[in-house]
C-alpha positions in Angstrom: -2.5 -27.1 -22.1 0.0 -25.0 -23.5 1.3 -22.4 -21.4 0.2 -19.6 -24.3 -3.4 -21.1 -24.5 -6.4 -19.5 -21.8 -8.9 -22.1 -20.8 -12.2 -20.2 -20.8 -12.3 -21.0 -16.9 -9.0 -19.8 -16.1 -10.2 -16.8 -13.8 -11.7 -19.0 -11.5 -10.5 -21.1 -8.9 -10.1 -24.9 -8.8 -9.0 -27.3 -6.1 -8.2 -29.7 -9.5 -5.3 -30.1 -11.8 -3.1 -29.2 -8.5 0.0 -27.0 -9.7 -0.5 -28.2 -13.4 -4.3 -27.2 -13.5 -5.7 -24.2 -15.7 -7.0 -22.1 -12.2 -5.6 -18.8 -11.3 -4.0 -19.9 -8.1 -2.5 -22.9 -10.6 -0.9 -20.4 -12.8 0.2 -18.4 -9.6 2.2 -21.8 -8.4 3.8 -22.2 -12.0 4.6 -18.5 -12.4 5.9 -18.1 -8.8 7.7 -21.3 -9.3 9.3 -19.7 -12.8 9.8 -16.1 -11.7 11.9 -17.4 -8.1 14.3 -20.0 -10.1 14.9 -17.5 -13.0 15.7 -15.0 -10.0 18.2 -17.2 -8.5 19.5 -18.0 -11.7 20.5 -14.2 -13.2 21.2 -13.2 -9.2 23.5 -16.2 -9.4 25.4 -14.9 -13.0 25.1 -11.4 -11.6 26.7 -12.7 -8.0 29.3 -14.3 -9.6 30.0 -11.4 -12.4 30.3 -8.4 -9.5 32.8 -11.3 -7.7 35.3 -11.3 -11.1 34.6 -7.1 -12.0 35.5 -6.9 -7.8 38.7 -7.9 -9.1 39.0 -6.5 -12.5 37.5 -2.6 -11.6 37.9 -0.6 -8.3 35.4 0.3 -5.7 35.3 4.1 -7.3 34.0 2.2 -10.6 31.1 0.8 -8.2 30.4 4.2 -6.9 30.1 6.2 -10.2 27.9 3.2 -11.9 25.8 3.5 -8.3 24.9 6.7 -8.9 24.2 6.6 -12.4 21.9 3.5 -11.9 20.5 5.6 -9.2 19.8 8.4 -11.9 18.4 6.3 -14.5 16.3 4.8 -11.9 15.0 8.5 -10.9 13.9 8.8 -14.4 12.4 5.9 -14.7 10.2 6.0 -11.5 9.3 9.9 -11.9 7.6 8.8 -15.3 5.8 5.6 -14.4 2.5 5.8 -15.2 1.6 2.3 -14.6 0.8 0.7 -17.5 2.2 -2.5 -16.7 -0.7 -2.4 -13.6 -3.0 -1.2 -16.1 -3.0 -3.7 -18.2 -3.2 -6.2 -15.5 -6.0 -5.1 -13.7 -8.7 -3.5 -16.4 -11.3 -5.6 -18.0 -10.0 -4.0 -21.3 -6.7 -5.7 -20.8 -6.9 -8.0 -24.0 -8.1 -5.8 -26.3 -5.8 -4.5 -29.4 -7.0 -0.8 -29.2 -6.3 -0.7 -25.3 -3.1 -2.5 -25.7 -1.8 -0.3 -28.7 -2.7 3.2 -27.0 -0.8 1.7 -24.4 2.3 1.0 -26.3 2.2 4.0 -28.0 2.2 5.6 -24.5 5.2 3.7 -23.7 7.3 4.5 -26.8 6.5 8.2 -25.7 7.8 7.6 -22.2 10.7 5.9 -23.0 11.8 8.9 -25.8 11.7 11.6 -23.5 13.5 9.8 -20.7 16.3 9.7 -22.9 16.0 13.6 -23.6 15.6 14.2 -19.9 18.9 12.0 -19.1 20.5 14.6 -21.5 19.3 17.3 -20.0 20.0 15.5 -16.3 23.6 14.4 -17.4 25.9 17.7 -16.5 24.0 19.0 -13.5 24.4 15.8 -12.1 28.3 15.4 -12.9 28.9 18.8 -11.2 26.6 18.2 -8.3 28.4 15.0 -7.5 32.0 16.2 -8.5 32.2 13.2 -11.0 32.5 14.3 -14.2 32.3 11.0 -16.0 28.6 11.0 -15.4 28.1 13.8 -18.3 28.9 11.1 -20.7 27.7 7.9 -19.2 24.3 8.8 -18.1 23.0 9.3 -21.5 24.9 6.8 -23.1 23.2 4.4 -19.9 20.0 6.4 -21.0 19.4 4.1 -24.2 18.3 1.2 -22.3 15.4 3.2 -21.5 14.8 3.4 -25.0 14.9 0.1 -25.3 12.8 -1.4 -22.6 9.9 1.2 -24.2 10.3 -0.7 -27.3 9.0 -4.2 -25.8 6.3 -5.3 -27.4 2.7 -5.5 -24.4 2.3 -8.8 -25.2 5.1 -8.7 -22.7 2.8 -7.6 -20.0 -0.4 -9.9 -21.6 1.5 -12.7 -20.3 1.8 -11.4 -17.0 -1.6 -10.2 -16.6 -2.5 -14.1 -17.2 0.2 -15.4 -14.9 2.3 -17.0 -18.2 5.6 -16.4 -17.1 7.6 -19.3 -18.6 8.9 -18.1 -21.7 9.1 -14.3 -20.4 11.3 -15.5 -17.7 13.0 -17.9 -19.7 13.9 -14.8 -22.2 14.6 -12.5 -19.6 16.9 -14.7 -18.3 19.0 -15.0 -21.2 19.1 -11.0 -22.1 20.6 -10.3 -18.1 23.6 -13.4 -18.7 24.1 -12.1 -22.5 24.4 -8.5 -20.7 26.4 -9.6 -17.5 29.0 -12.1 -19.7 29.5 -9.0 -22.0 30.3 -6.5 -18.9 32.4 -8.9 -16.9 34.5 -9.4 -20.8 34.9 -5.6 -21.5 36.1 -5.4 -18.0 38.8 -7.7 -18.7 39.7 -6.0 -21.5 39.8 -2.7 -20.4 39.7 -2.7 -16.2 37.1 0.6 -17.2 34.1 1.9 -15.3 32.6 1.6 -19.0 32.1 -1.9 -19.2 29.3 -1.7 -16.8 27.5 0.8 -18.9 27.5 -1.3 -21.4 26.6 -4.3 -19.7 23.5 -2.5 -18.9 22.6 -1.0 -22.6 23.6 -4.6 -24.3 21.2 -6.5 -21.2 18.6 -4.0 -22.6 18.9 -4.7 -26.4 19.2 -8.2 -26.3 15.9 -8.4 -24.1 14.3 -6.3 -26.8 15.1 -8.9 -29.5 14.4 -11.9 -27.4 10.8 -10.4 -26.7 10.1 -9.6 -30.6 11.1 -12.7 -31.7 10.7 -15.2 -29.8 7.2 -13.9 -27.4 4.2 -15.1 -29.2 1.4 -12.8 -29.4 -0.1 -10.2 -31.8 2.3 -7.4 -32.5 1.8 -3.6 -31.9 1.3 -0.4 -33.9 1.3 3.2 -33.0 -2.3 3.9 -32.2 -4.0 6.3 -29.8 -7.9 5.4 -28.5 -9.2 8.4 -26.4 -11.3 5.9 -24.3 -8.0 3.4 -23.6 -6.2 6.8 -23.5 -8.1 8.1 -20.8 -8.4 5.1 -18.8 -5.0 4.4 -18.3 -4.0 8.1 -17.3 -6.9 8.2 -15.0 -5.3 5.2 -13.3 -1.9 6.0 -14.1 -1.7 9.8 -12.5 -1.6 8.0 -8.9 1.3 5.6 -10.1 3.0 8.8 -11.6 2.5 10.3 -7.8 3.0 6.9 -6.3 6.4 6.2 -8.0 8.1 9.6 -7.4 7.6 8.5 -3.6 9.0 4.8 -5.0 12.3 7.2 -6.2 12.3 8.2 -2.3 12.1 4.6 -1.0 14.0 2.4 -3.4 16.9 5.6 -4.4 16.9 7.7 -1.7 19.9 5.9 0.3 22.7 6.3 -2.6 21.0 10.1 -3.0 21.8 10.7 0.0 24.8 8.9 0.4 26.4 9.7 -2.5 27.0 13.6 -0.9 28.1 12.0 2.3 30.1 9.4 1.8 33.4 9.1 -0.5 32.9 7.6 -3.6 34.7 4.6 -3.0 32.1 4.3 0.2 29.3 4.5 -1.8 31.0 1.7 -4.1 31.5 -0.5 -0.9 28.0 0.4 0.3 26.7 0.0 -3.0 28.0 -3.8 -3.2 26.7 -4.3 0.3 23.3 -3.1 -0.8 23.4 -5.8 -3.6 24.5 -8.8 -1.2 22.0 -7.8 0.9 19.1 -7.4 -1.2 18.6 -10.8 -2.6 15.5 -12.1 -0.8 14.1 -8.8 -0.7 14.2 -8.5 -4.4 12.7 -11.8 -5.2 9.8 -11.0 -2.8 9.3 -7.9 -4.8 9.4 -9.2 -8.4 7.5 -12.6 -7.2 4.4 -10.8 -5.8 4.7 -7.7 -8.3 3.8 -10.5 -11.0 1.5 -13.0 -9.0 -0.4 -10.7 -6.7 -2.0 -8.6 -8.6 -3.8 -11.0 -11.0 -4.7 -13.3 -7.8 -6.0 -10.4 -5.6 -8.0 -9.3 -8.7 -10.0 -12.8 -9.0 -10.3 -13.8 -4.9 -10.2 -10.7 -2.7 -13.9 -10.6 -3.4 -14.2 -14.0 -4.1 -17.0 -15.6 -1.7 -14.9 -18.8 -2.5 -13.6 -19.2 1.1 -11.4 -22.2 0.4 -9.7 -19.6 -2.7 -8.8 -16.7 -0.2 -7.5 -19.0 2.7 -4.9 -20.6 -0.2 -3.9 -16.7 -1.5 -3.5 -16.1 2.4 -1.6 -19.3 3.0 0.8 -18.4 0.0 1.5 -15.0 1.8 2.2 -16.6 5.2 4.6 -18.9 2.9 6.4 -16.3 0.8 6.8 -14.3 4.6 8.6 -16.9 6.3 11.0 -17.8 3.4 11.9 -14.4 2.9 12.7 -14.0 7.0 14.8 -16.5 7.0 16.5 -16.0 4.1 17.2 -12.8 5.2 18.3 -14.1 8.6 20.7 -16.5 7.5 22.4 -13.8 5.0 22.4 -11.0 8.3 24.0 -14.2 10.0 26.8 -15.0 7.5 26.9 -11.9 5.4 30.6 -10.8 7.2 31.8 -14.5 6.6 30.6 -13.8 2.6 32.5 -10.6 2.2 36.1 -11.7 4.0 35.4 -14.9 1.8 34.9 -13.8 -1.3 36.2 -10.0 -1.8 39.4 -8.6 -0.9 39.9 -6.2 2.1 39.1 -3.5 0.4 35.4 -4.3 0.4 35.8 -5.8 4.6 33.1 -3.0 5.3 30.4 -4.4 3.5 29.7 -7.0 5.4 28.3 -4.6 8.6 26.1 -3.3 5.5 25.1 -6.9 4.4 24.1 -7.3 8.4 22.2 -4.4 9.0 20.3 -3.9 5.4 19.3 -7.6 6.2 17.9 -7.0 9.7 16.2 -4.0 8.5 14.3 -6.0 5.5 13.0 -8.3 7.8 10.9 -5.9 9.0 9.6 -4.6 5.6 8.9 -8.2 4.4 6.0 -8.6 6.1 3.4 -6.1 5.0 5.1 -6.1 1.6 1.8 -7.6 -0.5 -0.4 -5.8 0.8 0.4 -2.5 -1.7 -0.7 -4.8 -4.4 -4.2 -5.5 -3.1 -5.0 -1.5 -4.0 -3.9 -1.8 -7.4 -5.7 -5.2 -8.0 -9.0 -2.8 -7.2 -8.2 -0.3 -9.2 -7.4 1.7 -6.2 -4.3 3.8 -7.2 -5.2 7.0 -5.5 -5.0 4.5 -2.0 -2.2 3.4 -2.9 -0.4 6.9 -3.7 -1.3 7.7 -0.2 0.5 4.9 1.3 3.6 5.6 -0.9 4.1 8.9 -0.2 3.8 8.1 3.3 6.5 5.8 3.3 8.8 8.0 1.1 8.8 10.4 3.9 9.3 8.3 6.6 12.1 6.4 4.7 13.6 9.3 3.2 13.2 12.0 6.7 14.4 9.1 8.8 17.2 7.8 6.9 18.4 11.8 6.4 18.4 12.5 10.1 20.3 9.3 11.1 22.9 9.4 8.4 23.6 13.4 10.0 23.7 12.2 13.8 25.3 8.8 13.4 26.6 8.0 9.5 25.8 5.1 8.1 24.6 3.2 11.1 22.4 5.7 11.9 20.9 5.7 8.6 20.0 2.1 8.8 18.4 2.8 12.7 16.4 5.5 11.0 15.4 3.5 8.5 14.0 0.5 11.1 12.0 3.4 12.7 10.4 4.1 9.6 9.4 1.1 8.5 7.6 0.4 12.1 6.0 3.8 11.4 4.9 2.7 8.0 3.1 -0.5 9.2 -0.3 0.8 10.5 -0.6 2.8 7.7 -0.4 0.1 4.7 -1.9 -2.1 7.7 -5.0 0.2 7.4 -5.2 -0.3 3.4 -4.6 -3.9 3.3 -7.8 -3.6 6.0 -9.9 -1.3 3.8 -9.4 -4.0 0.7 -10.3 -7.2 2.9 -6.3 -8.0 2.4 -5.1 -7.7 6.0 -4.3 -11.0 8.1 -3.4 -9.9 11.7 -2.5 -13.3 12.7 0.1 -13.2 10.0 1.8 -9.8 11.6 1.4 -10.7 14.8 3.4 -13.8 14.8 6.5 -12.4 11.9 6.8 -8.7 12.7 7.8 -9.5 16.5 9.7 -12.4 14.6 11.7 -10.1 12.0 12.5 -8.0 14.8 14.0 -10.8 17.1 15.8 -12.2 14.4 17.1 -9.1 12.9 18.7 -8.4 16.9 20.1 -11.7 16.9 22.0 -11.4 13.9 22.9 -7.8 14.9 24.4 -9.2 18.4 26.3 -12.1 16.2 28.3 -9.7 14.3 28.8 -6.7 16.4 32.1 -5.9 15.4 31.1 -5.7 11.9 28.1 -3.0 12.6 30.8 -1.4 14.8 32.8 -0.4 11.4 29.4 1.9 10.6 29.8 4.2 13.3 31.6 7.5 12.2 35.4 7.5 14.0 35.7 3.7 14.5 38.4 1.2 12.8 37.8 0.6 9.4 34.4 2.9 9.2 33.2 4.6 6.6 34.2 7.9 6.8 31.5 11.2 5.8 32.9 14.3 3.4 
């Protein structure tokens, strides 16, 4: 069957056809299977771009592009009104009207975060002391733009786990965007090239989508019943996302008014390294979960929920170890690959790493909410863990600098657990075997690979060799 087809018993499980069959759990195989080795693929190009602009830029360049990826970001998140999880949870996600009023609604979006990067572009300059984020953050602002321009067949294909050719595209738009960066930095060693990388990644994606994403287009349309639906759902994402600006921005907020610049560059690379496994959890069960949780939570097929429970108890242990082996041999990365100026980046790499370990386990079970419908649950949950996150990280990065930042943040991810613990519960998503046997895992590893390189996470303390030092 062609991957663009829908078998009329696609929504409902199969123990036949294996990873090649038309179930849901099928598609979930093929899509995870697409969705991790693009990841590796553009976090490869993208490892090996930020090795050559290492050389090419300065860490300064690093810090000023942190914090206006950290702005546009803000923006972003502050207007999310989750129409991608719309879409894939409402019966009405197929139909034209819904999916044009939803277009529409992101064509809107994406227009006045552009204006409000304007607006946002000199008060952030002076607040920071950088000036050259006047200019770049509206010029960075386009890609906004851009990305509202995507046509939903886009998210069509994801609401019916047919991720090959999206990945596929996606994949070439980020190494048309990186190749482009990493040559303007050659040419003209300027913090510039990486905006542009990031505008050019946007266009080309925009294209690629158009042209080469079948699918029935879009038109500007607005259905008060589809228009109502999707704010009704949306209002909690809109709440839920300005506590995901807390969670996923709040560290280079923060940090960008206590450390240097050139810190928050080194930091910001260290945050990258670090990151990996963490980010393909995220963008694997942001586009598998979903969909699966919607057909099986309340499935009485028994056989169906042990496999979507088995996939979690596999995506959990490859994501702890991966994370263990990079807290292990992040230091060796960084003195390996990057000049001295970046040595401190490794501690980063080390105690990021550690600290993920413990957020990878309970990180599915956000998704069961949405797959329900249940938005306002899963506001609750976010804004509880934007305060913890955000409170916790604030008050350690006063008392200790940056390592106390990242032992504030461990406290608040333990905090965090019995809360999404208790929603995962209320949607018949929790598995306490699961946590019982990886969070007291993630937490012996993550001291392990802490004792291992304790001269690195030595460098985080404020006053020792080589730390980073506060303003």
């Amino acid at each position: 069957m062609a991957e663009g087809s829908k078998s009329p018993n696609a929504s409902k499980p199969s123990a036949e056809g294996g990873f090649y069959g038309a179930s849901m759990l099928a598609r979930a195989a093929r899509g995870s299977t697409w969705t991790a080795l693009t990841f590796f693929i553009s976090q490869g190009v993208r490892f090996a771009a930020n090795l050559m602009l290492a050389r090419l830029l300065f860490p300064e360049a690093f810090g000023i592009m942190a914090l206006v990826t950290m702005l546009l970001v803000a923006l972003t998140l502050v207007s999310d009104m989750g129409i991608s999880q719309s879409i894939m949870q409402s019966k009405r996600g197929d139909e034209p009207a819904f999916m044009d009023t939803a277009w529409t609604m992101q064509i809107i979006r994406g227009v006045v975060l552009w204006l409000a990067a304007c607006a946002l572009a000199l008060p952030a300059a002076a607040f920071y002391d950088q000036p050259d984020i006047a200019i770049m953050l509206p010029v960075a602002a386009v890609s906004l733009v851009f990305a509202a321009l995507e046509p939903i067949r886009v998210e069509t294909a994801n609401r019916h786990l047919l991720l090959g050719r999206v990945t596929a595209l996606d994949l070439l738009s980020i190494s048309t965007g990186t190749v482009s960066m990493v040559i303007l930095a050659w040419v003209t060693h300027s913090v510039w090239s990486l905006v542009a990388g990031w505008v050019v990644t946007a266009a080309v994606r925009l294209a690629l989508m158009w042209l080469f994403l079948p699918g029935p287009g879009n038109r500007i349309y607005w259905e008060k019943r589809a228009g109502s639906e999707l704010l009704n759902f949306g209002i909690w994402i809109f709440l839920s996302s300005i506590c995901g600006l807390l969670v996923l921005q709040g560290d280079r907020a923060i940090l960008g008014k206590f450390l240097s610049i050139d810190g928050l560059g080194i930091y910001n690379i260290g945050m990258f390294l670090a990151s990996f496994p963490l980010m393909l959890a995220m963008t694997v069960t942001s586009r598998i979960l979903i969909p699966l949780y919607r057909e099986h939570l309340k499935d009485e097929d028994l056989t169906a929920r042990n496999r979507l429970f088995q996939l979690r108890y596999g995506l959990t242990g490859v994501m702890i170890l991966g994370l263990f082996c990079l807290a292990l041999i992040g230091p060796w990365i960084v003195q390996t690959l990057y000049d001295d100026r970046y040595l401190a980046a490794g501690g980063i790499i080390v105690a990021l790493a550690s600290v993920q370990m413990i957020t990878v386990v309970s990180l599915t079970y956000d998704q069961a909410a949405l797959a329900t419908g249940d938005s306002r649950g899963f506001f609750l949950v976010s804004v509880t863990k934007a305060i913890l996150t955000f409170g916790f990280f604030l008050i350690g990065v006063m008392i200790m600098g940056l390592l106390g930042a990242v032992i504030g943040l461990a406290c608040a991810m333990l905090l965090y657990y019995p809360f999404i613990a208790a929603l995962a519960r209320r949607h018949n998503a929790w598995d306490g075997r699961h946590d019982l046997i990886f969070l007291p895992l993630a937490l012996l590893l993550g001291a392990i690979a802490v004792w291992v390189n304790l001269p690195d996470i030595k460098m985080l303390i404020p006053g020792s060799a080589g730390a980073f030092h506060l303003r």
